[in-house]
C-alpha positions as CSV (number, residue, x, y, z in Angstrom):
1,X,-23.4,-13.4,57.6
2,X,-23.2,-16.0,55.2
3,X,-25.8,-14.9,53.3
4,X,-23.7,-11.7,53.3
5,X,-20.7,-13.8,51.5
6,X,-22.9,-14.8,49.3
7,X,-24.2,-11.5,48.0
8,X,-21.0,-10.4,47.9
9,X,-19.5,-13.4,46.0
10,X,-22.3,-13.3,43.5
11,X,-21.4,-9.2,43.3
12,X,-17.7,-10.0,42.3
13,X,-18.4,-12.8,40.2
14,X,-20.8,-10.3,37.7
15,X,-18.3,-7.9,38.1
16,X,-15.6,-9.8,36.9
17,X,-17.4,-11.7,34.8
18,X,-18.8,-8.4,32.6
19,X,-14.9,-7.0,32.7
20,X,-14.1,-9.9,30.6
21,X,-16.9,-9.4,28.6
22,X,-16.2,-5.6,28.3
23,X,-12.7,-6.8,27.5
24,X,-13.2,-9.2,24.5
25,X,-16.2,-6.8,23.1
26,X,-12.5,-4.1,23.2
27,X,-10.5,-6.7,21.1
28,X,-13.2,-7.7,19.0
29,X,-13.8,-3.8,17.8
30,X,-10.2,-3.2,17.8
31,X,-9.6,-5.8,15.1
32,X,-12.5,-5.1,13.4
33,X,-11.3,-1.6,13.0
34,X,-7.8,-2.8,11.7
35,X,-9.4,-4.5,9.3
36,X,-10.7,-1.9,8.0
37,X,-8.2,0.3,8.1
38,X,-6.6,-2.0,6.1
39,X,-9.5,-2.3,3.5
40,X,-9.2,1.5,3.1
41,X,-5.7,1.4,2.6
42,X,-5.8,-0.7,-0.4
43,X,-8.6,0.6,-1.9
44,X,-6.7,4.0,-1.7
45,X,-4.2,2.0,-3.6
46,X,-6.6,1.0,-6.1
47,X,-7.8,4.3,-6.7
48,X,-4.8,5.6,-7.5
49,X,-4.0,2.9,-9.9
50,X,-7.3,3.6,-11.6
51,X,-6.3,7.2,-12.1
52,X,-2.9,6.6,-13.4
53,X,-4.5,3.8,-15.6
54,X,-7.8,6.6,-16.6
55,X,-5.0,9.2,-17.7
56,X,-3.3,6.1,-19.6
57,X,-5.9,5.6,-21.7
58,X,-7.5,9.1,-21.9
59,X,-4.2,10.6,-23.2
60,X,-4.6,13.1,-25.8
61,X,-2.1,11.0,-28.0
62,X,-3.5,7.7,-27.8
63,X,-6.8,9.1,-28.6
64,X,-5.6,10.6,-31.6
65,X,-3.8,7.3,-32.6
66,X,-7.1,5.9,-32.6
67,X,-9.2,7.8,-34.0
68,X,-6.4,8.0,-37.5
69,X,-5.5,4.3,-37.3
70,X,-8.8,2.3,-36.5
71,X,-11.7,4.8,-37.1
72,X,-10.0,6.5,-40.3
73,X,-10.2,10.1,-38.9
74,X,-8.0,12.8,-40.1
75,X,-8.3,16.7,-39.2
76,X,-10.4,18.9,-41.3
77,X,-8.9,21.0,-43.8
78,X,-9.0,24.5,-43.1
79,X,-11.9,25.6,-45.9
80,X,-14.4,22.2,-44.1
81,X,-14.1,23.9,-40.6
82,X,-16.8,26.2,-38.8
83,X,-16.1,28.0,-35.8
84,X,-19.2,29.3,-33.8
85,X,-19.2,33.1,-34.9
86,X,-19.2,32.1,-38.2
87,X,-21.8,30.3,-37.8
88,X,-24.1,32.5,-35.6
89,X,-23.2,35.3,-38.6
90,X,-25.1,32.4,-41.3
């Protein structure tokens, strides 16, 4: 009989003991995974910043502005310009 008890005890004691192991493996994942969520929530924020700041400096304007100001760019006139049928009749 006692030895019994003892099978028994031993039984309980894994059991219990891989409960609290399945428990804190549970915790452990669950913040891992809020953690991430979190990482993917500011990087979405950081993607969209990038956008707004690509269309910032790929604006048609500023573009212009730069070419004319710094590069010293100016639109042909209308005899220096070729279109492509003209220039598949050549």
């Amino acid at each position: 009989m006692a030895r019994l008890n003892l099978i028994l005890l031993f039984i309980v004691v894994a059991c219990a003991l891989s409960a609290v192991s399945a428990n804190h493996r549970a915790r452990k994942l669950f913040t891992e995974l809020e953690g991430e969520q979190k990482r993917m929530r500011d990087l979405e924020v950081e993607w969209g910043q990038l956008q707004l700041e690509q269309s910032t400096w790929a604006a048609h304007v500023r573009v212009e502005k730069i070419a004319r100001e710094r590069l010293g760019m100016h639109p042909p006139a209308a005899g220096q310009m070729i279109s492509a049928e003209s220039a598949a009749r050549k």
